[in-house]
N, C-alpha and C positions, 0 to 999 in steps of 0.2 A: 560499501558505497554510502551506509546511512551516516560515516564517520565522516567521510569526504563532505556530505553534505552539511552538517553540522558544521564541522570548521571552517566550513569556505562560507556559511551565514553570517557567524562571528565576529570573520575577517572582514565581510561584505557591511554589517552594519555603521562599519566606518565612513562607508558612500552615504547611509542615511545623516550621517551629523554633516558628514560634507552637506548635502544638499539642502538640510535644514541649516545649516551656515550662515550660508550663499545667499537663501533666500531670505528667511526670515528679516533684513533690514529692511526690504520691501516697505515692510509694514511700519517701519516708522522713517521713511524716505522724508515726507512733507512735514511731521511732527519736530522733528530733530533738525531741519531746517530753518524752521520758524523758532524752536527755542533756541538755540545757537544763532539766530542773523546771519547767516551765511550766503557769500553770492553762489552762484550756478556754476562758478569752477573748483572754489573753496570747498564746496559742496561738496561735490563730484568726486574733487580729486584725494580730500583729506577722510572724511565722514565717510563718505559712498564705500570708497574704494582702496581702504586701507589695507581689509581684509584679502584683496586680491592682492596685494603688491607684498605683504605675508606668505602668501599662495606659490608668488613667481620665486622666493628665495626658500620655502618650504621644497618646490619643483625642482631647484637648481641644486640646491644642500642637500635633499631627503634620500639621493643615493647613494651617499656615505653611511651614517647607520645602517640604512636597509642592509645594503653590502658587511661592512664591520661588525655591528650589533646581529644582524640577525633579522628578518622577519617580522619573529613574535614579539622580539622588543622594543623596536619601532612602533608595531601597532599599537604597543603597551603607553608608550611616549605621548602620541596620538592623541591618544583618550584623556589622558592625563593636560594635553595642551586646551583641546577642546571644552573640558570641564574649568578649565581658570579662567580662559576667555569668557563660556557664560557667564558666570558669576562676576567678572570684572564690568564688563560691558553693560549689565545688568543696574550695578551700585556709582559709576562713573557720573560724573557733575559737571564735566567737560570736553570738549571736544578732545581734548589731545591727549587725555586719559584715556578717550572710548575709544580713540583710534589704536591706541598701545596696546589695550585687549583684544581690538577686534583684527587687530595684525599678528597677536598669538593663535587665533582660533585658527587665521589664514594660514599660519606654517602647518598646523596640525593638515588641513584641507589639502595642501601641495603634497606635502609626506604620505598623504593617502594615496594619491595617484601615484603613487610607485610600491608601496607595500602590497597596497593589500591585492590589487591585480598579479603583482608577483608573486605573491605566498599562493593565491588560489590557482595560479596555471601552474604552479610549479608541486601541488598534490593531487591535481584535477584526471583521470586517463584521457586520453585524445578523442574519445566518440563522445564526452561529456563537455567538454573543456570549454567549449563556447557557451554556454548555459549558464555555466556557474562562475566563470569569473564576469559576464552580464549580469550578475544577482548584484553584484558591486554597482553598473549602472541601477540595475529596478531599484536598490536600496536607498541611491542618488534622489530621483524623481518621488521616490515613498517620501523622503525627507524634505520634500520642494514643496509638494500636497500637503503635508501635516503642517509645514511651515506657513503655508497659507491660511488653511485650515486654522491652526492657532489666532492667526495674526486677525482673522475674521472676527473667532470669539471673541476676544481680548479687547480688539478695536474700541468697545463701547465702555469700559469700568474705567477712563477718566483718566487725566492727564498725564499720570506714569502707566498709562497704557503699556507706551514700549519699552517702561522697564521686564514688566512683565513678558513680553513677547520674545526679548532677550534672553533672558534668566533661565526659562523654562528648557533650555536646551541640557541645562547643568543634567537635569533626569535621566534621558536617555545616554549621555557624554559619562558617566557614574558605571551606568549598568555594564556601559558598553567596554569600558576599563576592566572592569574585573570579568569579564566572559575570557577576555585576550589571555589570564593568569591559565586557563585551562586549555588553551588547543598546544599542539606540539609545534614545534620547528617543521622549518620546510626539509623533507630529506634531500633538494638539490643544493639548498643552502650549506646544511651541514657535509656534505660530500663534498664540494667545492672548498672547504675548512680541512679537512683530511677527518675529520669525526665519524667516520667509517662505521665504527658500532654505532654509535646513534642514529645514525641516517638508515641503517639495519631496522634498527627497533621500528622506526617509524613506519617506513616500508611492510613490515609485521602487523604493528595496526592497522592499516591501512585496507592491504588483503593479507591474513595470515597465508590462505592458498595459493599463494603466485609466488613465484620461484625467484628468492631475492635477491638472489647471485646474478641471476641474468640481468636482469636491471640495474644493480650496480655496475656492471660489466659494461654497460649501454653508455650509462652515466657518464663513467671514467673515460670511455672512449671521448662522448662529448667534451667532456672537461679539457682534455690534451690539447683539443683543437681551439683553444678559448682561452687557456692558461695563459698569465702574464702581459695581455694584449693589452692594448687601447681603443676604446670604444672610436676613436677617431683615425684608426689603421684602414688602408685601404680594403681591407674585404670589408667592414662594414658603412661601405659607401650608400650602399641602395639601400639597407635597410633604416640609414640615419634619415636618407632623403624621404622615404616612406612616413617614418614617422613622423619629419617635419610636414612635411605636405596637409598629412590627415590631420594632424595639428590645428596647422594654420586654417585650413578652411572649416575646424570646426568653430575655429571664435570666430569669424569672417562670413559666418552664416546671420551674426547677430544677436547668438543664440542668450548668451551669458547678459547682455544688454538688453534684452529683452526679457530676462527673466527679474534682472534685478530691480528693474524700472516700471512692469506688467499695471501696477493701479496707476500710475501718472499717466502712460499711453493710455490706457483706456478712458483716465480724464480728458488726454488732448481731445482722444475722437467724440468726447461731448456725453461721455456717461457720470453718475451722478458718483461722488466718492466711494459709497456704501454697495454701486452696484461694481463700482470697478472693482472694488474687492473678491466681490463676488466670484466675478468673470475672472479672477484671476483663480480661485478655488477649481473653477472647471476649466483653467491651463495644467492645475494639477491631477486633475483626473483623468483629461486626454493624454498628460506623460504616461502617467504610470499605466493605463491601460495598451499603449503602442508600445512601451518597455516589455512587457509581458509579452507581445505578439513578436516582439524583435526579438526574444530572449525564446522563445518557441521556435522562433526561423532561426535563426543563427547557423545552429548544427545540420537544421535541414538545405536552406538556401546558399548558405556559405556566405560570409562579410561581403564579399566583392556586389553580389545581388542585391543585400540589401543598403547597401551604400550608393546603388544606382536609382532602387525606388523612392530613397530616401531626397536623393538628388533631383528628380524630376518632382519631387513633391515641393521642396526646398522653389522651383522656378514657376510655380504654378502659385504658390501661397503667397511669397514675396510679390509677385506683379500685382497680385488682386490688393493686396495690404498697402504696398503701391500708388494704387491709383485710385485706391479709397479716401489715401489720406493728399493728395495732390489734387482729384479733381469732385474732394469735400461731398462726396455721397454719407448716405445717413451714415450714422456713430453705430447705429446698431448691426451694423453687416458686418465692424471690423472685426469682433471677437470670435464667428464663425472663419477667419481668413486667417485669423494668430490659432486660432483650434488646430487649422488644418497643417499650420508653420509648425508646431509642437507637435505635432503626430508624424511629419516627415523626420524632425531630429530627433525623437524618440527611437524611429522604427530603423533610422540609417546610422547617424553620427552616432547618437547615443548610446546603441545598444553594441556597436563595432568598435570604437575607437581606442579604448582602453581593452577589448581584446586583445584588438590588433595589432597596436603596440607590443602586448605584452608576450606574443606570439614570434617575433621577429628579430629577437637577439639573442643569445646564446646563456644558457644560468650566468656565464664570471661575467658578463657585463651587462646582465639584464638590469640591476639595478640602474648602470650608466644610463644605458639605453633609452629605457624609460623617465629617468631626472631628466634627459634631452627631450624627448616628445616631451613630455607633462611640461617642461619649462617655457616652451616655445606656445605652448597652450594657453600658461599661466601669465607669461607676458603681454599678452595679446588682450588675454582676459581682463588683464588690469587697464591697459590701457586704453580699449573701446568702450567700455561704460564707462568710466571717469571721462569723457570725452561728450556722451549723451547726454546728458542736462543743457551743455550749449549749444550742440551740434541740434537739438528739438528745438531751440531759442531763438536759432542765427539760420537755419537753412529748413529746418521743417524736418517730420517723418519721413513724410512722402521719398523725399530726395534721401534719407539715409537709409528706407527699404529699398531704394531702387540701387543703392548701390550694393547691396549684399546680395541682394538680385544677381548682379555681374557677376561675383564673386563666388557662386553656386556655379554660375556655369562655367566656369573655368574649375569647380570641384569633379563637375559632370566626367569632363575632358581627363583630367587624371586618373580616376576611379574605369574609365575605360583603357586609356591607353597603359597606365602606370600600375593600378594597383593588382598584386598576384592575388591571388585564393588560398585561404590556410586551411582549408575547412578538412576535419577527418584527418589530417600530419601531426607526426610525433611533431613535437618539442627538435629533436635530434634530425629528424628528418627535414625541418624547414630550416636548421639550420646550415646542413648542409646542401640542399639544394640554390643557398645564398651563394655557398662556397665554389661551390660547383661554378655558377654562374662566373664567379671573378675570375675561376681557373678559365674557361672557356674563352672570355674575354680576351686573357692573354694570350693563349694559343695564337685565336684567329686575329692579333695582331701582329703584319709583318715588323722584324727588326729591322730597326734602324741602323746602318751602317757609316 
């Protein structure tokens, strides 16, 4: 098990560059505005948010290696994309240079949400499996904090500030390359290849004591039922619809526009540059502390629970944030009301989503699988913050937390009626009880004559 932990760290640290990514431009949002002259769409859509629109074709592409290459070589790729984007984005002297790097980092970032979730459920056993492919989330929000954290220090040594704030990702995007040269392949990966011995060995390391014939045995079964299919075939109707759904309403919470934007909202509400920074510091310490208690629930509560607390927190936070920013009560109430917004998508969205996914489609099309949710994510992604600069300019916060507001509670609404519970099932077993389901559908369908 100490193995299992190890590699699925490894794997996980990739969530940390993601989320040091994502965030870190934060910190030179208004800098890189004012040096470039740029208006509030220009901005948004070119500067802001290039690196997400990287993301959405990282999301849409990154199931092809996963699948063909492998895994371990993907994540290999990864590190390798992530460290040239530092370093570009860092030495860049124009806007359409910085965007060209910081749209390499983003395919790295997309690519992620499909490896590294997959490699970790696919070595993980089923009483641990939600734990550990959620280290991928904590690694996320670890990297959203440091990114802050950084951008704090850094803030004050003078006008290539956010050179520096940039750059410094190269460090961990280095270490984190060459960790990936030592974990193994995934053995559903290589069994799905016919690599039979290999997928042996690994299984060996893994537990030498468990009996590796039955589990290839299990595997193979699984594999028959999934061989040569299309992620777009009628059995995998419910479980595309699932993944779209948890998708869409995790960008549609606000979440990604609010992180990338976190010191300018808390300018609007009237705090001072130095404190908003601040206050964004402890946005990153409420994630990572809700990530942890999300990543302790998971195996015990099961996704479906805490996707409903996370949900009810999500209608409680937004209303208050809400009507702080519509009916201009003090600046300083907001950032206990965004505390509480980030501890609800911590504890629900965050720490479920990329399970979830990653739990609901079968090894031969989990790659697909997951390029489809991650893509529908990363779209979304891209295009609500590149949107927020004007949308805070032409209609205010207030009206664009009141409408995510809406849009939670139509999360509420699915997450009761639509979503199942994976918590404690094989791999093989929620695959089949998908299957099951479509056989049953057809039965209790009269023919048509």
């Amino acid at each position: 098990m100490k193995k299992i932990w190890l590699w699925s760290i490894v794997a996980a640290l990739a969530g940390f560059l993601f989320g040091f990514d994502t965030v870190v431009i934060s910190g030179a949002d208004r800098t890189l505005q004012d040096l470039w002259n740029s208006s509030d769409l220009v901005h948004g859509v070119v500067v802001m948010s290039m690196a997400l629109w990287g993301t959405v074709l990282g999301a849409i592409f990154g199931g092809i290696p996963t699948h063909r290459w492998g895994r371990k070589k993907t994540l290999l790729v990864i590190g390798i994309l992530y460290t040239i984007s530092a370093v570009g984005s860092a030495l860049a002297n124009d806007p359409i240079t910085f965007s060209v790097f910081r749209f390499l980092g983003g395919l790295g970032v997309g690519a992620s949400t499909i490896a590294a979730p997959a490699y970790i459920t696919e070595i993980s056993p089923k009483e641990n499996r939600g734990k550990l492919v959620a280290m991928y989330q904590f690694n996320i929000v670890l990297g959203i904090l440091v990114a802050f954290l950084s951008n704090y220090l850094l803030s004050g040594i003078g006008l290539n500030a956010w050179r520096w704030m940039l750059g410094v990702e190269a460090l961990p995007a280095v270490i984190y390359t060459f960790l990936t040269l030592v974990i193994p392949e995934s053995p559903r990966w290589l069994l799905s290849k016919n690599r039979l011995g290999q997928a042996e060995a690994v299984l060996k390391m893994i537990d030498a004591k468990s009996n590796v014939s039955e589990q290839i045995q299990a595997l193979e079964e699984s594999e028959r039922t999934s061989r040569s299919v299309s992620i777009y075939q009628r059995q995998f109707r419910f479980p595309l619809i699932l993944a779209f759904l948890i998708a869409f309403f995790n960008q549609f919470s606000g979440i990604n526009a609010f992180l990338y934007y976190a010191p300018r909202l808390f300018e609007e509400a009237g705090l001072e540059n130095n404190t908003a920074l601040l206050s964004s510091i402890g946005i990153g310490v409420v994630n990572m502390v809700f990530t942890l208690l999300g990543m302790f629930l998971i195996d015990r509560l099961g996704r479906k629970r805490l996707m409903l607390i996370g949900s009810v927190g999500y209608l409680v936070s937004l209303s208050l944030a809400a009507c702080a920013f519509l009916f201009k009560w003090d600046g300083t109430v907001v950032p206990p009301f965004l505390f509480l917004f980030i501890a609800s998508h911590a504890i629900g969205q965050g720490t479920v989503i990329w399970v979830f996914i990653s739990e609901i489609f079968p090894t031969q099309v989990r790659a697909s699988g997951q390029s489809f949710g991650s893509s529908v994510h990363w779209v979304l992604a891209a295009v609500i913050p590149s949107l927020i600069p004007s949308l805070f300019s032409s209609i205010g916060p207030g009206t664009v937390f009141l409408f995510f507001d809406a849009m939670m509670l139509l999360q509420l609404l699915f997450v009761i009626l639509l979503m199942p519970e994976t918590k404690g099932k094989s791999l093989e077993t929620i695959t089949a009880s998908f299957n099951s389901k479509i056989i049953t559908d057809k039965i209790s369908k009269p023919a048509i004559k």
